[in-house]
C-alpha positions in Angstrom: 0.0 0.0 0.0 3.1 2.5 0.9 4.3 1.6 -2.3 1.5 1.7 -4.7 1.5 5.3 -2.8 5.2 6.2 -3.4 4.4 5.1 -7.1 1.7 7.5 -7.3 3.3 10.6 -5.9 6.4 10.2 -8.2 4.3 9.8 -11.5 2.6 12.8 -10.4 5.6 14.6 -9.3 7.2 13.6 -13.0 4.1 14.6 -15.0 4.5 18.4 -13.2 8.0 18.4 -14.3 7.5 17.4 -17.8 4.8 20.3 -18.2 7.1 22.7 -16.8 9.9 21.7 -18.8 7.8 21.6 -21.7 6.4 25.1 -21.1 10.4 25.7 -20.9 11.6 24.5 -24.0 8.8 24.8 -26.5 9.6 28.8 -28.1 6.8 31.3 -29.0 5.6 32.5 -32.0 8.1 33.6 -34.0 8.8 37.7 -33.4 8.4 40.6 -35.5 11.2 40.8 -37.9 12.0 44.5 -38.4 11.9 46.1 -41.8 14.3 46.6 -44.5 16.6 49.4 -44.1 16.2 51.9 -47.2 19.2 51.2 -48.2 18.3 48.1 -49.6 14.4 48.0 -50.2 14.3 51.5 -51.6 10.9 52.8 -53.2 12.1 52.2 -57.2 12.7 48.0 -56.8 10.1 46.0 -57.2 8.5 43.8 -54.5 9.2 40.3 -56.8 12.9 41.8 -58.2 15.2 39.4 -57.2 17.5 38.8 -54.1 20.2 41.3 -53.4 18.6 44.0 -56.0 19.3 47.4 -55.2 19.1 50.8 -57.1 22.5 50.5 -58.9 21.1 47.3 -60.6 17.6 48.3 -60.9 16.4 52.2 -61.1 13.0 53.0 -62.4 14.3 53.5 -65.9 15.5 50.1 -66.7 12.7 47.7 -67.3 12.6 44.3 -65.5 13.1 42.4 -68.9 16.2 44.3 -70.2 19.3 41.9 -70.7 21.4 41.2 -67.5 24.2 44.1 -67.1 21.7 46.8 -68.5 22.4 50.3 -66.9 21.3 53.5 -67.2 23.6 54.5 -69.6 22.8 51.8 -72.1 18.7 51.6 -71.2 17.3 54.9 -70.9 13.9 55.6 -70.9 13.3 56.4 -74.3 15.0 52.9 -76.1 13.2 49.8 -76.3 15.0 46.7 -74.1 18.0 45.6 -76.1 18.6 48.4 -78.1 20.7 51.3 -78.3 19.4 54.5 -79.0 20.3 56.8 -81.6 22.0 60.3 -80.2 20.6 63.4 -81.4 22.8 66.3 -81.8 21.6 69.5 -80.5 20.2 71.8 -83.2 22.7 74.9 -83.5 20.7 78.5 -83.7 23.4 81.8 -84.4 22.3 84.2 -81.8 20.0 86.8 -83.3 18.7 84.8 -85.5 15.3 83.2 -86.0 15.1 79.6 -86.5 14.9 77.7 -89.2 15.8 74.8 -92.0 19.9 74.3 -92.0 21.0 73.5 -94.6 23.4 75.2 -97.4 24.3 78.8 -97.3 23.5 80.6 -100.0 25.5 83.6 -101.7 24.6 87.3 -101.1 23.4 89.2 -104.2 24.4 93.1 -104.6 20.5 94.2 -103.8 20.1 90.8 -101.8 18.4 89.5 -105.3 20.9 87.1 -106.2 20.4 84.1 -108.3 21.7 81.5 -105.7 20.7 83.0 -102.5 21.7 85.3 -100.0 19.6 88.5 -99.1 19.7 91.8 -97.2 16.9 93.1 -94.4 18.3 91.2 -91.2 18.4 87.6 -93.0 20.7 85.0 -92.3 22.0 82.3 -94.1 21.6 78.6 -93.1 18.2 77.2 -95.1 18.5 74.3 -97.7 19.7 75.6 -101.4 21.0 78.8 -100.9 17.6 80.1 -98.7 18.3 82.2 -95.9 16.2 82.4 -92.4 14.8 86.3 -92.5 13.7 87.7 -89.5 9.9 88.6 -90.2 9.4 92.4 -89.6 6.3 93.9 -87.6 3.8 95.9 -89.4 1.8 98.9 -88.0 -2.1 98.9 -88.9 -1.7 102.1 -91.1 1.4 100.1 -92.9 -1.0 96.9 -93.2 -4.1 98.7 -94.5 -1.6 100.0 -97.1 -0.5 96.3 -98.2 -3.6 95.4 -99.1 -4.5 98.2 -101.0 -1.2 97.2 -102.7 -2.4 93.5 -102.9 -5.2 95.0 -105.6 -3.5 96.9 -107.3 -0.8 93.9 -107.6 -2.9 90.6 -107.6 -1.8 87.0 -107.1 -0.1 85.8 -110.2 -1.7 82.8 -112.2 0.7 80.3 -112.3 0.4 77.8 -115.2 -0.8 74.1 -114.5 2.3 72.1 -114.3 4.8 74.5 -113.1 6.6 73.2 -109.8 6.3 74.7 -106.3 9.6 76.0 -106.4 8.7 78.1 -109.4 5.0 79.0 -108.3 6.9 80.3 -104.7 9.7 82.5 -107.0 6.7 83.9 -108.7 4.9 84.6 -105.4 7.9 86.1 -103.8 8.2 88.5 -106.6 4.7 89.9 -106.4 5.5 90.7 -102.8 8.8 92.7 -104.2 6.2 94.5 -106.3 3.8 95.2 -103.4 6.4 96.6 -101.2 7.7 98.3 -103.6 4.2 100.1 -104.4 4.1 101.0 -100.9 7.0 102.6 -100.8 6.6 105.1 -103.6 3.0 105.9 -102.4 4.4 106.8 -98.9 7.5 109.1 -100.0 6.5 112.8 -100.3 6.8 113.5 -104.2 9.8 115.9 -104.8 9.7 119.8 -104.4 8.0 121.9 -107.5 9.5 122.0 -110.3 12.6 119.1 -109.0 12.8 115.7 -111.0 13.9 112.6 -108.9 16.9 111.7 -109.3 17.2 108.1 -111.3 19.9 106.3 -109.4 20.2 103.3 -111.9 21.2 105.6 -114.9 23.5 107.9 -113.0 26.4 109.9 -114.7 29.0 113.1 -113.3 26.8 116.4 -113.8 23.3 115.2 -113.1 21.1 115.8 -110.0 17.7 115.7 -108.5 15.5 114.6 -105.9 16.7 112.0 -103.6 14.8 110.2 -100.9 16.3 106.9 -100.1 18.0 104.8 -97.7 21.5 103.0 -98.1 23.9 100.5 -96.5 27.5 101.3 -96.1 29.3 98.4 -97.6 33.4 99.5 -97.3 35.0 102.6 -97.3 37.5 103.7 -99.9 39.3 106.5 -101.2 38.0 108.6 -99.2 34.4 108.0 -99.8 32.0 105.2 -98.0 30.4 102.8 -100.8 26.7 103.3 -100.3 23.8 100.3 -101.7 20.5 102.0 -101.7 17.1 100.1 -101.0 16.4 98.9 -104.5 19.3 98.7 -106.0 19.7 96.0 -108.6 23.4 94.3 -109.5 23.4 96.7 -112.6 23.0 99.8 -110.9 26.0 101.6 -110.8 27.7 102.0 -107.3 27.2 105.1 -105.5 29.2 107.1 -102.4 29.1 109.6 -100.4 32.1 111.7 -98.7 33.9 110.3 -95.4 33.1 112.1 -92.7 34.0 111.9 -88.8 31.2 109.3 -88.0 31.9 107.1 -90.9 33.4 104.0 -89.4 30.0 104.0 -87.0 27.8 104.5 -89.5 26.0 101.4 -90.8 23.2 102.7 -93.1 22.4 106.4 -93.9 19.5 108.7 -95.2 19.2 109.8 -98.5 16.6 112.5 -98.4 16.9 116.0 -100.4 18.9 117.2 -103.6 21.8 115.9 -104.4 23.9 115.8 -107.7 26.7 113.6 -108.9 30.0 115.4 -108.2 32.6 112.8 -109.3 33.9 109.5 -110.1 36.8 107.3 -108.2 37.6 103.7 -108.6 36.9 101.5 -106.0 38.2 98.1 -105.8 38.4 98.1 -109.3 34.6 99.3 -110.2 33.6 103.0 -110.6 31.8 104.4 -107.6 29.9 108.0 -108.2 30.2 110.3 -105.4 26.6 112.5 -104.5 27.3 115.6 -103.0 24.3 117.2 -100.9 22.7 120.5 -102.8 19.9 120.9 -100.3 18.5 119.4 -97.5 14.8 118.7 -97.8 12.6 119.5 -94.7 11.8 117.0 -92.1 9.1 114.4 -92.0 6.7 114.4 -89.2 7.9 111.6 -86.7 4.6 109.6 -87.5 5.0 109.6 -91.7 9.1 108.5 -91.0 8.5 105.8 -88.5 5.6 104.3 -91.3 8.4 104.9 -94.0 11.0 103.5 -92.5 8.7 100.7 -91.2 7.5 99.9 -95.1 11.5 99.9 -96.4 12.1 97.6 -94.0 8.9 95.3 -95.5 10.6 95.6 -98.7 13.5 94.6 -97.5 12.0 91.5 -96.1 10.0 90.9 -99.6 13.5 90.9 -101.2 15.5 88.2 -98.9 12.3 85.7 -99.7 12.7 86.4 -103.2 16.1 85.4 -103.1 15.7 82.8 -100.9 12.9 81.2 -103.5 15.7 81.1 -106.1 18.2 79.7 -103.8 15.4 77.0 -103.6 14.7 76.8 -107.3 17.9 76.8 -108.3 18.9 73.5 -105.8 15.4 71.8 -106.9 15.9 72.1 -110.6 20.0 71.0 -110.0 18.8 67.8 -108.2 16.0 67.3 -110.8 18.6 67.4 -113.7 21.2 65.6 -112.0 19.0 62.5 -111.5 17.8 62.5 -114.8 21.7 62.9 -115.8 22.5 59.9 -113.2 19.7 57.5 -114.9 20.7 58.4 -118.7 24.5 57.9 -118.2 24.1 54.8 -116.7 22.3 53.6 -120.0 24.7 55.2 -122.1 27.5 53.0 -120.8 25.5 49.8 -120.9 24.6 50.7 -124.7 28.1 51.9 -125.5 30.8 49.8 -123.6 34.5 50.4 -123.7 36.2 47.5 -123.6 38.7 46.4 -121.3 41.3 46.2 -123.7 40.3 50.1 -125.3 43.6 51.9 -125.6 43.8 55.4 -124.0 42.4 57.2 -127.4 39.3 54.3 -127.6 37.9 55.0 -124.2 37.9 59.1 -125.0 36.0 58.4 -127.6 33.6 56.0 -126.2 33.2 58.0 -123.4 32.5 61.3 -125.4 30.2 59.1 -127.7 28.5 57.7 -123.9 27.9 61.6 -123.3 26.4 62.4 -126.3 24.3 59.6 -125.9 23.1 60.5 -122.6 22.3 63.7 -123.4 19.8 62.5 -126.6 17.9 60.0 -124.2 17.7 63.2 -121.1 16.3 65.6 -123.9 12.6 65.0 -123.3 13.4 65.0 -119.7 15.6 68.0 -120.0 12.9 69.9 -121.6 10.1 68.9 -119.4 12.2 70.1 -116.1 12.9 73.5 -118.0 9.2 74.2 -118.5 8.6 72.6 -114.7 11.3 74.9 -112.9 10.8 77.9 -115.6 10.0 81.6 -114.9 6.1 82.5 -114.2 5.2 84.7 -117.1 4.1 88.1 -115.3 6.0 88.3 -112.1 9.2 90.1 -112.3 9.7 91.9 -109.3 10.9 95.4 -111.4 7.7 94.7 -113.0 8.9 93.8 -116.8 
């Protein structure tokens, strides 16, 4: 009975001890693990990137399926994974100048006319085939009501069916040489009584007249400064005027009252006639010089797109003949081969024969491109 006792009290004294070791040794639930320093689970990775990724090997503009290795500087936003993408250069504007088509500079005429390009009236060269970029010029309301009375006395020319845009532009550009041109003489106070205007494309030593003009000072020479007036053409002789304390400032000048043509000096190897002032004519009214000054400067303007629609008809009609040129020699040869044995004096005359031949098969061409690219009947800008 003592026993069975004993028994009892140790199985119940075990079973206490087992709980209380068990309590002991089992752990808790597992504790709060903290949260990923920034420094490696910034905002830009993605929650399923994989292990170890951090924002040298994945920043927000390098897509998730770019090849392994990709980096910023080969995966930028704007390429497609895989690819490389094309650099663009930076587009080059010359201060003070508006912007527009680079291209091809053209060559500056004497009155900004010229065949191949170039112009006066704050243009500047850079467009494609000899075109310049002109600065547009603001127009007052009084100026604009006079354009358009200009505009009917001057209409739109008719450009013939056929005719390329190059040439329909040149012809459009040239009424707008006429316009501003109209404007100009109806703004300018007629001469004093009984005074002719002076014609400054027919000049000669001994004559004189009314003048009212404006000029840019291209050099100085011999003692006189080489004026251009507005209007001038290439043929117009070259006029001057003395040196005087201010020259090497002076940019432009104003022609206004009699003058009468005192001499003749060589400048540069071309004659230059030297206007000496008679009489000075009275002054404008700030209002009628400002709208004067503001229309020269519109034909100025009407001038540089003239000759920048020949520098563009010019390099349309080149590129026009040249393929046709291309496509007619190549036949030429394969119609008139020089064989590989030719001597020196066979394959001149082959090829002269080729060149002969290349220019019967372009003659229909030829032709065609002539009419295409040819004047517009109707819109000289001196009016012819």
């Amino acid at each position: 009975m003592r026993t069975r006792f004993l028994l009892s009290a140790l199985l119940t004294a075990g079973v206490t001890a087992g709980t209380a070791w068990g309590q002991v040794a089992t752990p808790g639930p597992p504790a709060k693990q903290p949260s990923t320093p920034p420094a490696t689970q910034p905002d830009n990775v993605p929650k399923d990137a994989k292990p170890g990724t951090t924002p040298a090997t994945q920043p927000d503009n390098v897509p998730r399926t770019a090849p392994p290795g990709t980096t910023p500087a080969t995966q930028p936003d704007n390429a497609r994974p895989g690819t490389t993408p094309v650099p663009v250069r930076p587009t080059v504007v010359a201060p003070g100048t508006t912007t527009g088509t680079t291209g091809t500079a053209g060559t500056t005429g004497a009155a900004g006319i010229g065949a191949t390009g170039g112009a006066a009236g704050g243009s500047t060269p850079g467009a494609v085939g000899g075109a310049t970029v002109v600065t547009p010029v603001a127009v007052p309301p009084e100026l604009a009501k006079i354009e358009a009375q200009a505009a009917v006395e001057i209409p739109t020319p008719q450009v013939p069916a056929g005719r390329a845009p190059e040439a329909k532009a040149v012809a459009e550009a040239a009424v707008k040489v006429r316009r501003a041109t109209w404007v100009v003489e109806k703004l300018l106070p007629p001469p004093p009584e009984g005074m002719t205007a002076l014609n400054l494309t027919t000049l000669r030593v001994g004559a004189s007249g009314w003048v009212d003009t404006t000029g840019e000072v291209t050099r100085t020479a011999e003692g006189v400064m080489v004026v251009r007036p507005s209007g001038a053409t290439a043929e117009a002789p070259l006029i001057g005027l003395p040196v005087t304390d201010t020259t090497n400032t002076v940019k432009s000048v104003n022609l206004r009252g009699e003058y009468a043509v005192d001499r003749a000096v060589t400048v540069d190897g071309r004659d230059v006639l030297v206007l000496k002032e008679v009489s000075t004519a009275k002054a404008l009214d700030a209002a009628t010089a400002k709208l004067i000054s503001a229309a020269r400067a519109r034909l100025e303007q009407a001038k540089a797109e003239y000759a920048n629609a020949l520098g563009v008809l010019a390099a349309a009609k080149k590129k026009a003949v040249d393929a046709v040129m291309e496509r007619t020699t190549v036949e030429a040869a394969k119609q008139v081969p020089v064989p590989d044995n030719a001597t020196g004096e066979e394959r001149i005359k082959a090829k002269a024969e080729q060149d002969r031949l290349a220019q019967k098969l372009a003659k229909a061409d030829l032709d065609k491109i002539a009419e295409m690219y040819g004047d517009v009947p109707g819109t000289d800008p001196k009016g012819r």
